[in-house]
C-alpha positions as CSV (number, residue, x, y, z in Angstrom):
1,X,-21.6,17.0,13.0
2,X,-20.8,14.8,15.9
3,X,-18.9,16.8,18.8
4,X,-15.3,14.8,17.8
5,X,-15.4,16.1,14.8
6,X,-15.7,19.5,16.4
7,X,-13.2,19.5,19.7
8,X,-10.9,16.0,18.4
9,X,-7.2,17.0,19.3
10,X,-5.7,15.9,16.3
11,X,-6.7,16.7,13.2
12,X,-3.7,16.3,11.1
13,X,-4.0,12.9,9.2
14,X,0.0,12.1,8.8
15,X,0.0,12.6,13.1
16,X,-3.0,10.1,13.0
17,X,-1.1,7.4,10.8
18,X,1.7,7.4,13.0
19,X,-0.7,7.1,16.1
20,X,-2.4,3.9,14.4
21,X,1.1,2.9,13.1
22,X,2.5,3.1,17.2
23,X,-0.9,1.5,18.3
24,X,-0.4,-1.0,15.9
25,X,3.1,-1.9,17.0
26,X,2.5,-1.9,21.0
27,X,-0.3,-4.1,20.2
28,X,1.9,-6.9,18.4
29,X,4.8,-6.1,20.7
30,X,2.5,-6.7,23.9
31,X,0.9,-9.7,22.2
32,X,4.3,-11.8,21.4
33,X,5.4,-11.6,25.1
34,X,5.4,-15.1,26.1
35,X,4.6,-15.2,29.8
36,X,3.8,-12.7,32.4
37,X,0.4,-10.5,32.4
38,X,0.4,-9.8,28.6
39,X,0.9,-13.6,28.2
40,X,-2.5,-14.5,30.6
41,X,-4.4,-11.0,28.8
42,X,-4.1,-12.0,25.4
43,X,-5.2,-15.5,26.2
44,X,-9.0,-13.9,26.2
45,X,-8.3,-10.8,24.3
46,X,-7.1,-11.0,20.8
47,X,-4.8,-8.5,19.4
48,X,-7.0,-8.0,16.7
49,X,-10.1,-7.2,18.6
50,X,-7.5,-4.3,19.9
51,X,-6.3,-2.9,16.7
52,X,-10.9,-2.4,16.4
53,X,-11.6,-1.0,19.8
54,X,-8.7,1.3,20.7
55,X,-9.0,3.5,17.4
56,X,-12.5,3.9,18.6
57,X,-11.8,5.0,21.7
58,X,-9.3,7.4,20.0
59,X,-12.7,8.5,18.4
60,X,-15.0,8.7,20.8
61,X,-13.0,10.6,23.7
62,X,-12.3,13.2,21.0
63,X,-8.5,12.6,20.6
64,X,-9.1,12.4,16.8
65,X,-11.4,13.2,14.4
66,X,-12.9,9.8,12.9
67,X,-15.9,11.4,10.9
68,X,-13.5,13.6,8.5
69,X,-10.1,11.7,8.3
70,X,-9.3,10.6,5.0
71,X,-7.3,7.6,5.8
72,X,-10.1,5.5,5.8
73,X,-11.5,6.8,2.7
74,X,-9.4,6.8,0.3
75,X,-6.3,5.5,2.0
76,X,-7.1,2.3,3.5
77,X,-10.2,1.1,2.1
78,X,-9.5,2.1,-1.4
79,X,-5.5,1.4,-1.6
80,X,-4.6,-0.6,1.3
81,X,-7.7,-3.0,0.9
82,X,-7.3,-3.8,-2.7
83,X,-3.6,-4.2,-2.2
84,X,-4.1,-6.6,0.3
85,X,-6.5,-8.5,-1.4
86,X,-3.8,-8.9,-4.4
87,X,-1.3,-10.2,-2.2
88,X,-3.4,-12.4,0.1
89,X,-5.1,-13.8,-2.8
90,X,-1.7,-14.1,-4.8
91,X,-0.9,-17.1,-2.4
92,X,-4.4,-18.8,-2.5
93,X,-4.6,-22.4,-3.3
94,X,-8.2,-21.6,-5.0
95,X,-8.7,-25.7,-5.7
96,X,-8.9,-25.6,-2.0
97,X,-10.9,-23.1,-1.2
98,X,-13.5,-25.1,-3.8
99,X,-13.6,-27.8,-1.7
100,X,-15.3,-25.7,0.9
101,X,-18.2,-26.8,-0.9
102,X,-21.6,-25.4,-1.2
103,X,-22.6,-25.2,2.5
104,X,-20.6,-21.4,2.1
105,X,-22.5,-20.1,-0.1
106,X,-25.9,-21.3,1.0
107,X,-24.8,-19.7,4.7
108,X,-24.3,-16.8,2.6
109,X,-27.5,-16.7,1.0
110,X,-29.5,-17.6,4.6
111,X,-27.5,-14.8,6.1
112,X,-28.7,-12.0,3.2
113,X,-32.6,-13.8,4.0
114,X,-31.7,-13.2,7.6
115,X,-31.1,-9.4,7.2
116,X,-34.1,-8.9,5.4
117,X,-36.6,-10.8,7.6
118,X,-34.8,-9.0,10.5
119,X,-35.5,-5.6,8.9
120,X,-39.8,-6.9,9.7
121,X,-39.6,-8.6,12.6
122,X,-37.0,-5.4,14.3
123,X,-39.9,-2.8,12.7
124,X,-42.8,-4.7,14.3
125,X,-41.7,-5.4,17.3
126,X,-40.7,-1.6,17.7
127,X,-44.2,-0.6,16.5
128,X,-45.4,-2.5,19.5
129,X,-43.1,-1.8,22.1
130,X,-42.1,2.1,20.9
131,X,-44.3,3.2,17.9
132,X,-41.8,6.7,18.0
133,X,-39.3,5.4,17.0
134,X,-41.0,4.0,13.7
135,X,-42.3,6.3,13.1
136,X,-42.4,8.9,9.9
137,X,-39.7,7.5,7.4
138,X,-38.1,5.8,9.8
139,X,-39.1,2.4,7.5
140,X,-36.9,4.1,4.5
141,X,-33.7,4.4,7.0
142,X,-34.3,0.9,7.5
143,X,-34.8,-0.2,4.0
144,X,-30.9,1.9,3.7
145,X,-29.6,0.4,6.4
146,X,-30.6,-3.1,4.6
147,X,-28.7,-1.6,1.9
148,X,-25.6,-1.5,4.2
149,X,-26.2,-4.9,5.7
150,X,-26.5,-6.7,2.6
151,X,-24.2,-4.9,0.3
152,X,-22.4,-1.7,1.4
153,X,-22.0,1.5,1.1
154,X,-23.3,1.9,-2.5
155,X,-26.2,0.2,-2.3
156,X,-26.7,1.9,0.9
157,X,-26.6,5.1,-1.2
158,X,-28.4,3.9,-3.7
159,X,-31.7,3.0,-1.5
160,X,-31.3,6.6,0.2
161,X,-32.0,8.0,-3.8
162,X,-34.9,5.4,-3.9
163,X,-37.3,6.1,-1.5
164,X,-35.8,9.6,-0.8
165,X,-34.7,9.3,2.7
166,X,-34.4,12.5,4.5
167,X,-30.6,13.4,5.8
168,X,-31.1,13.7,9.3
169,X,-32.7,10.0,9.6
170,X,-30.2,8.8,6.8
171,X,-27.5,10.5,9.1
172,X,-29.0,8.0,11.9
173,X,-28.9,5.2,10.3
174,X,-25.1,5.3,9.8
175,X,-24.4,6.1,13.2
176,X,-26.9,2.6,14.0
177,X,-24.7,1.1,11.2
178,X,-21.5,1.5,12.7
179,X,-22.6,1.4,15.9
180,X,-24.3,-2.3,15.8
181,X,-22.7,-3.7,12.1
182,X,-19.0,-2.9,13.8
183,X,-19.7,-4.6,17.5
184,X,-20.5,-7.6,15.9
185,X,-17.6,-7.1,13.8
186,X,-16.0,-7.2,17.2
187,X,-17.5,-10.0,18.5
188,X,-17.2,-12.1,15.6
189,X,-13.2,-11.6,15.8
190,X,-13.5,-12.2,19.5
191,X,-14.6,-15.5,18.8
192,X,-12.5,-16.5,16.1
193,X,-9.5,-17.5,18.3
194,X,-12.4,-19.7,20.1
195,X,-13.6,-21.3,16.7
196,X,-12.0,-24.5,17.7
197,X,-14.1,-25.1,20.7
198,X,-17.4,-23.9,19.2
199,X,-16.5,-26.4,16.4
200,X,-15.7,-29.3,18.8
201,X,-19.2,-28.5,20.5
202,X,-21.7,-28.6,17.3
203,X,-19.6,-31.7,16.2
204,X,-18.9,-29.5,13.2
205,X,-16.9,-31.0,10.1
206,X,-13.7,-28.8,9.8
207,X,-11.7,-31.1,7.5
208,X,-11.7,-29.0,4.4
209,X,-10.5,-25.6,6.6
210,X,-8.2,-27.5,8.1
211,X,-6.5,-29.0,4.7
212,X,-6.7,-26.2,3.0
213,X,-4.7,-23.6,6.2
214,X,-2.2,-27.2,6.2
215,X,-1.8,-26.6,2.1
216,X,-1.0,-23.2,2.4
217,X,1.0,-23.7,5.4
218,X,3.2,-26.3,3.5
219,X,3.6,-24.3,0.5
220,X,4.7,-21.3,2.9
221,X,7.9,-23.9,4.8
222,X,8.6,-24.8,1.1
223,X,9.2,-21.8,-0.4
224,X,10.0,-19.8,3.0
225,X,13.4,-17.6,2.7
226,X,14.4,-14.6,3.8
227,X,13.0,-11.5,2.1
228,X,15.8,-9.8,0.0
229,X,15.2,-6.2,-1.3
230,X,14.1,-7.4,-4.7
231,X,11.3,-9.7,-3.1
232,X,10.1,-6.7,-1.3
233,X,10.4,-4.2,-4.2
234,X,8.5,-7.1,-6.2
235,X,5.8,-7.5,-3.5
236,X,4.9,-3.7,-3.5
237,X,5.3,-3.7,-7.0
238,X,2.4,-6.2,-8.1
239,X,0.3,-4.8,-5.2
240,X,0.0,-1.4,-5.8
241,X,0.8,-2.1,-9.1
242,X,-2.8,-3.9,-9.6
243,X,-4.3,-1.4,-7.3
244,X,-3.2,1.6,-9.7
245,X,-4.2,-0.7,-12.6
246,X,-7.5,-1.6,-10.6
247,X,-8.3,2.0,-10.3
248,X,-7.4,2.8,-14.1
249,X,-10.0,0.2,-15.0
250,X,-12.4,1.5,-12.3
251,X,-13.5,4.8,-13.6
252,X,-14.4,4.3,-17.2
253,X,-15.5,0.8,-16.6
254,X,-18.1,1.8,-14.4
255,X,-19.4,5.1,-16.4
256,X,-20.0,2.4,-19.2
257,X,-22.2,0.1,-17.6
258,X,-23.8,3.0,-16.0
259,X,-24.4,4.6,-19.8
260,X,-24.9,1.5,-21.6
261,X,-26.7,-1.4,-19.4
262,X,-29.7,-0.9,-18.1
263,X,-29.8,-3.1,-15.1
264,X,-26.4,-1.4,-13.9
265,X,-27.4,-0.1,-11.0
266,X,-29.4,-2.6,-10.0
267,X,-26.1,-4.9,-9.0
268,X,-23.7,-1.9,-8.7
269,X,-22.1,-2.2,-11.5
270,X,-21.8,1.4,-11.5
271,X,-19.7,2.0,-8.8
272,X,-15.9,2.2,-9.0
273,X,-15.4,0.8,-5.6
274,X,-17.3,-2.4,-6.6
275,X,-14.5,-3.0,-10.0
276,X,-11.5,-1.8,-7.5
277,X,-12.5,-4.7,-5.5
278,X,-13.1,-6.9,-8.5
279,X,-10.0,-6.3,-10.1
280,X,-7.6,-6.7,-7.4
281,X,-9.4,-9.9,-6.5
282,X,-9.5,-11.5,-9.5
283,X,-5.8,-10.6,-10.6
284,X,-4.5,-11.9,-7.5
285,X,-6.4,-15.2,-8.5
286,X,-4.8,-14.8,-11.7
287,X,-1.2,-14.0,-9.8
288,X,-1.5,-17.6,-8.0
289,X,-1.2,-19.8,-11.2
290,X,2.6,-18.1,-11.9
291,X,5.6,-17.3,-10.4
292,X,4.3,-14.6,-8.4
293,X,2.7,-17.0,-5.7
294,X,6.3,-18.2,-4.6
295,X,6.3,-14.2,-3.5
296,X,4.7,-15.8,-0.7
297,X,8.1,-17.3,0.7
298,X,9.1,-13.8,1.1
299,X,6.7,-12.8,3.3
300,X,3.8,-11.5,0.6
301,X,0.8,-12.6,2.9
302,X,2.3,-11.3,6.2
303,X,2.7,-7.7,4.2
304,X,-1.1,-8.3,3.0
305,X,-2.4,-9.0,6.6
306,X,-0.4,-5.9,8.1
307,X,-2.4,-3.8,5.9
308,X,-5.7,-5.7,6.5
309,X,-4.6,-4.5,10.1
310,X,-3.7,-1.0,9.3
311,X,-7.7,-0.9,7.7
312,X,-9.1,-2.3,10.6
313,X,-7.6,0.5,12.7
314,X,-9.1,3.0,10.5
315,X,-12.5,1.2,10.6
316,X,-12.5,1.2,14.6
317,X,-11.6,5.1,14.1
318,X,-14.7,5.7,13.0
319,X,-16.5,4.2,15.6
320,X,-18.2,6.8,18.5
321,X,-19.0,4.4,21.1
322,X,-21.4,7.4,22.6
323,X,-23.3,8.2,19.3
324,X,-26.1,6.1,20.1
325,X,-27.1,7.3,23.1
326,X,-28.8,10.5,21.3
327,X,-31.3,7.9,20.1
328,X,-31.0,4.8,22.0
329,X,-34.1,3.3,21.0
330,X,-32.7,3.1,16.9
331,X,-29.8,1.1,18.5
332,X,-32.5,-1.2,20.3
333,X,-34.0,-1.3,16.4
334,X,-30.8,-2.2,15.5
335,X,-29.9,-5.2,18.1
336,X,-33.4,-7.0,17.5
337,X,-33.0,-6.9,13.8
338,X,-29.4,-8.3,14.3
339,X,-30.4,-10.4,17.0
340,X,-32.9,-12.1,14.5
341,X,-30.2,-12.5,11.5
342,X,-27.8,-13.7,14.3
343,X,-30.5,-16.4,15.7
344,X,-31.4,-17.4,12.1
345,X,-28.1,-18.2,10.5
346,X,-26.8,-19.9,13.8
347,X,-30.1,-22.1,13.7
348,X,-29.4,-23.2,10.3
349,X,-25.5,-23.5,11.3
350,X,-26.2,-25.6,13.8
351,X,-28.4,-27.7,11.6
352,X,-26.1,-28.4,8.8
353,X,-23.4,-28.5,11.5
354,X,-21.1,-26.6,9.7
355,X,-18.2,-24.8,10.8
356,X,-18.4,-21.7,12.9
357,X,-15.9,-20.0,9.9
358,X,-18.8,-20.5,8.0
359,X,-21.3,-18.7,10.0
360,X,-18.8,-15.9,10.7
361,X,-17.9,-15.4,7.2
362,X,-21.7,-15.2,5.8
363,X,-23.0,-13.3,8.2
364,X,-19.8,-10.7,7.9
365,X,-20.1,-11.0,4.1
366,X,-23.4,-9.3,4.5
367,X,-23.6,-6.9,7.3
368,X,-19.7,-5.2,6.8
369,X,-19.2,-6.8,3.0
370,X,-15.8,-6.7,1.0
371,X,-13.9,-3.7,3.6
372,X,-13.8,-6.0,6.6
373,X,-14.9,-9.7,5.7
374,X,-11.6,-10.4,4.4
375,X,-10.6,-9.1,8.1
376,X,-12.6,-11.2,9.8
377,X,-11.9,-14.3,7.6
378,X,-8.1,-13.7,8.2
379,X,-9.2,-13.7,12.0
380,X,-9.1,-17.5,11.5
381,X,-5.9,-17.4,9.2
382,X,-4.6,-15.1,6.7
383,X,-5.4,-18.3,4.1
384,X,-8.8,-17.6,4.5
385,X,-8.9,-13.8,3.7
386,X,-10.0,-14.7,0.0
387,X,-12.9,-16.2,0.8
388,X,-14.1,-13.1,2.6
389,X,-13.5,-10.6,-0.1
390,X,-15.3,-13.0,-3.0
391,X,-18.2,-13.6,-0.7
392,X,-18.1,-10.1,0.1
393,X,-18.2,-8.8,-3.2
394,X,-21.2,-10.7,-4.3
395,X,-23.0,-8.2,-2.0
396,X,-22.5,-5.0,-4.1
397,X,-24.6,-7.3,-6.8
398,X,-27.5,-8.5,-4.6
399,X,-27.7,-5.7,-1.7
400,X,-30.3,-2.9,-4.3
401,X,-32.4,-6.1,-5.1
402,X,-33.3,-7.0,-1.8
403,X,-33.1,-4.1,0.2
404,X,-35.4,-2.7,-2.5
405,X,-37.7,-5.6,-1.4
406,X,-37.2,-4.8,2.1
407,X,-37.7,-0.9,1.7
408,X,-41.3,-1.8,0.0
409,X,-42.6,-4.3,2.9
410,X,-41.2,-1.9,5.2
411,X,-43.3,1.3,3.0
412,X,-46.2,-1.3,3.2
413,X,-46.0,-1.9,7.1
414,X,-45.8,1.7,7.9
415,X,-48.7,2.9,5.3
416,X,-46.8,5.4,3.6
417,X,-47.9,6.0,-0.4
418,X,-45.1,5.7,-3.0
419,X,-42.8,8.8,-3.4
């Protein structure tokens, strides 16, 4: 167990919240000052990158305990997520996001190739430079971690069960998960608030981003009022409304696939977490053809993006910035592979010339999947939220396919027989 789980000074999760909630709050309140020091600091910081990094340093000094708290799991990623989702995707104009066209979702499906060719190049390159640390089952750590970068946390899971990883180097893995998968978080959100530049630069076509934040703005001034009680009592309503009814559904829906379908597993479908997602998604899509979309005049959105910041807090608490340093070299694993998934979807970015929103997306739609793509994508605007959480979904059903492929090149590179 890591030493903040052991010495952290508050262990109490309600005394955590209302940290996060006062971190949370300086954060914005710094941020709106127009001129003055905060003014010329939040020019190359963003607040968001904040609401990430202070949590973990929270974390990593030992003030709390980020390993055991529970308001990441269950409370943020499995309420506050899917409520957020409902009310972000409750406003979306989802003709719009259609016209985004197919360069997405092949930047998505370069960015899963990526992962997986980075998994071989990271390992051989490490057998040459540092054969320890590839050592033993080092490759089946990997082929979890591929899991994780593909997926999430299930098929993660589900490729430890596979090839029978070994605790402690399954243990590893998660801190080099974090540890790498949540910089890059970092960085990506870093330069969202510079996307217009890097677009200007590759020459990029941004038209259909641009329409589609302009149709949602529009909508927003038309419909814009201010919130009365019922608006707000409505708002929380169909949120955690679908979120109960998304949990409902969860449970049994999953223990039938998982009983009655054979290939289940194989795409997750056996998971809760993965229908949770689904279901609040795809009801919110379902919310935006009714009434419930002029919510948005109200204010539903801005409630959707405070919890989508509230989650972000609770990722960064889990974040040791000092974990690594028990086994640096895993973390030097972990930045070549990434390197070589970063090099590879920004190569065929840069070929297609498409927008950097695109590259961010894919690439988050993989490596952190349907928790924080959504908090990336809103990174750009709040509009674009949706678009992370569908792309970040299809993860849970092709992360166990391909990491499996990776875990048996990796098995094959390392000249370990079959459990």
């Amino acid at each position: 167990m890591p030493e903040t789980a052991r010495t952290a000074l508050i262990s109490n999760d309600i005394v955590v919240l209302g940290l996060i909630a006062v971190t949370l709050g300086l954060v914005f309140w710094t941020s709106s000052k127009q001129t003055g020091f905060w003014k010329k600091f939040y020019t190359f910081v963003p607040a968001l990158l904040l609401c990430y990094f202070i949590p973990g340093i929270y974390n990593t000094v030992g003030l709390v305990d980020g390993e055991n708290t529970k308001l990441y799991n269950p409370v943020a990623s499995r309420v506050l997520l899917p409520a957020a989702l409902v009310l972000l995707t409750l406003t979306i104009d989802l003709k719009g996001v259609l016209k985004l066209g197919p360069k997405l979702l092949l930047m998505y499906a370069v960015s899963s190739l990526s992962v997986m060719l980075g998994a071989i190049v990271a390992f051989v390159a490490m057998r040459a430079f540092h054969p320890e640390t590839v050592s033993g089952d080092t490759w089946g750590g990997m082929a979890a971690l591929a899991g994780s970068w593909i997926g999430g946390g299930a098929n993660m899971l589900a490729m430890k069960e596979i090839f029978q990883v070994d605790a402690t180097t399954f243990g590893q893995f998660a801190v080099v998960d974090v540890g790498v998968g949540y910089v890059w978080m970092a960085v990506l959100i870093f330069l969202a608030s510079r996307a217009k530049q890097i677009d200007e630069r590759s020459g990029a076509d941004t038209s259909g981003i641009e329409e589609l934040k302009q149709r949602i703005e529009s909508f927003q001034a038309q419909h814009q009022r201010i919130a009365s009680l019922t608006d707000l009592a409505m708002i929380i309503g169909i949120a955690f409304g679908v979120v109960g009814l998304a949990h409902a559904i969860a449970t049994p829906l999953s223990g039938w696939f998982a009983a009655n379908v054979s290939w289940a597993r194989t795409v997750s479908l056996h998971e809760p977490f993965f229908w949770v997602v689904a279901v609040s998604t795809f009801a919110g899509l379902a919310l935006s053809f009714t009434r419930a979309r002029e919510l948005e005049g109200a204010g539903a959105s801005k409630i959707g993006s405070l919890l989508l910041y509230f989650l972000i807090a609770c990722i960064g608490l889990q974040m040791d910035i000092l974990a690594l340093l028990d086994k640096p070299w895993l973390f030097a694993l972990g930045l070549i592979w990434i390197s070589v998934h970063i090099a590879i979807l920004w190569g065929v970015g840069r070929l297609l010339r498409v927008p950097f929103f695109y590259f961010a997306i894919g690439s988050q739609s993989n490596i952190g999947g349907p928790a924080s793509a959504p908090v990336v994508a809103s990174a750009f605007h709040p509009s674009l939220a949706p678009v992370g959480a569908l792309l970040g979904t299809l993860g849970y059903a092709t992360g166990t396919g391909l990491a499996y492929i990776v875990g048996i090149t990796l098995r094959s590179l390392a000249g370990a027989s079959p459990a």
